[in-house]
C-alpha positions as CSV (number, residue, x, y, z in Angstrom):
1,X,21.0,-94.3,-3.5
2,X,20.7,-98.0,-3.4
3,X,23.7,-98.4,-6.2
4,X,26.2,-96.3,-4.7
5,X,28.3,-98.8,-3.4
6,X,28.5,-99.6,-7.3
7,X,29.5,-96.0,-8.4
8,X,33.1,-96.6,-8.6
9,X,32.4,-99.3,-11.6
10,X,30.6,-96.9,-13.4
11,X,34.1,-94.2,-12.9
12,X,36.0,-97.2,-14.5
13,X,33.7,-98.2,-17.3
14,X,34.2,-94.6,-18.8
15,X,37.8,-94.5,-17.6
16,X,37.8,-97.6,-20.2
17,X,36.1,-96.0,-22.4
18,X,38.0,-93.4,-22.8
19,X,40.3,-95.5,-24.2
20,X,38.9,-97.9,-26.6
21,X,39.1,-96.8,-30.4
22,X,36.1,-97.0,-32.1
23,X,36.2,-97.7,-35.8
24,X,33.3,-95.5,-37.3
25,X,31.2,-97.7,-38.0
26,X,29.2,-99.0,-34.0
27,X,29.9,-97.9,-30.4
28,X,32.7,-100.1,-29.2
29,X,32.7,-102.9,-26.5
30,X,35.6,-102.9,-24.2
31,X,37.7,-105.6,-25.7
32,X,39.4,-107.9,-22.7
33,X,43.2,-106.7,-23.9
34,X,41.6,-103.6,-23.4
35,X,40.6,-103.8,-20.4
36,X,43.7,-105.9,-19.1
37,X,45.8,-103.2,-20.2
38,X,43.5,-100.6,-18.3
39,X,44.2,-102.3,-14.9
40,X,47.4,-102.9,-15.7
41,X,48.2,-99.5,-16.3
42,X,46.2,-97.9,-13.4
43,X,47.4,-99.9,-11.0
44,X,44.2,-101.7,-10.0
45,X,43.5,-104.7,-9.4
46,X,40.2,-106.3,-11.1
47,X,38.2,-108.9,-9.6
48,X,36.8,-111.6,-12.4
49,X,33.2,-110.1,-11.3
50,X,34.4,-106.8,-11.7
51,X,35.8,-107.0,-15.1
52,X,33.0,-109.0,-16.3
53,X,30.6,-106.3,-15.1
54,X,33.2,-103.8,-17.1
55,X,32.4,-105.7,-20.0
56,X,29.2,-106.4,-20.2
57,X,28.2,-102.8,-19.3
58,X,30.3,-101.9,-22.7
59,X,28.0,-104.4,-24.5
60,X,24.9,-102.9,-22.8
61,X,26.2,-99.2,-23.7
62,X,26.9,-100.1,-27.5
63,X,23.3,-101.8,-27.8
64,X,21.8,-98.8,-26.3
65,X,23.6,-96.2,-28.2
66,X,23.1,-98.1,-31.6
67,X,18.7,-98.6,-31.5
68,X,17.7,-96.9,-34.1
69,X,14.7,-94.4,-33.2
70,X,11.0,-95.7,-33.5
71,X,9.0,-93.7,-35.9
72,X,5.3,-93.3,-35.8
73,X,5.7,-95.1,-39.5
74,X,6.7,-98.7,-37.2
């Protein structure tokens, strides 16, 4: 596939997200303290592109998970 040089930030993102509380009320965002303490934990090393990618994929995940199903109604 065209992305699988990318597969190993998708592993991470839910490794992250395994992590990040969520409060009950949205899907959470990886936080950057988060996501610091992630890497610093596992051992890896982040490059700025790679943690921004981290991060905006949480935003992307949150919006997604949060639309509200369209109804024939509008």
């Amino acid at each position: 596939m065209i992305f699988d040089h990318l597969r190993y930030l998708i592993d991470w993102f839910w490794e992250v997200m395994g992590g990040v509380p969520g409060n009950g009320y949205s899907y959470p965002v990886i936080p950057w303290t988060e996501l610091e303490s992630w890497s610093r934990q596992t051992r890896r090393d982040l490059l700025p592109k790679e943690a921004r990618a981290l991060s905006k994929l949480g935003v992307i995940y949150s919006n997604i998970m949060s639309e509200k199903p369209k109804t024939d109604g509008g």
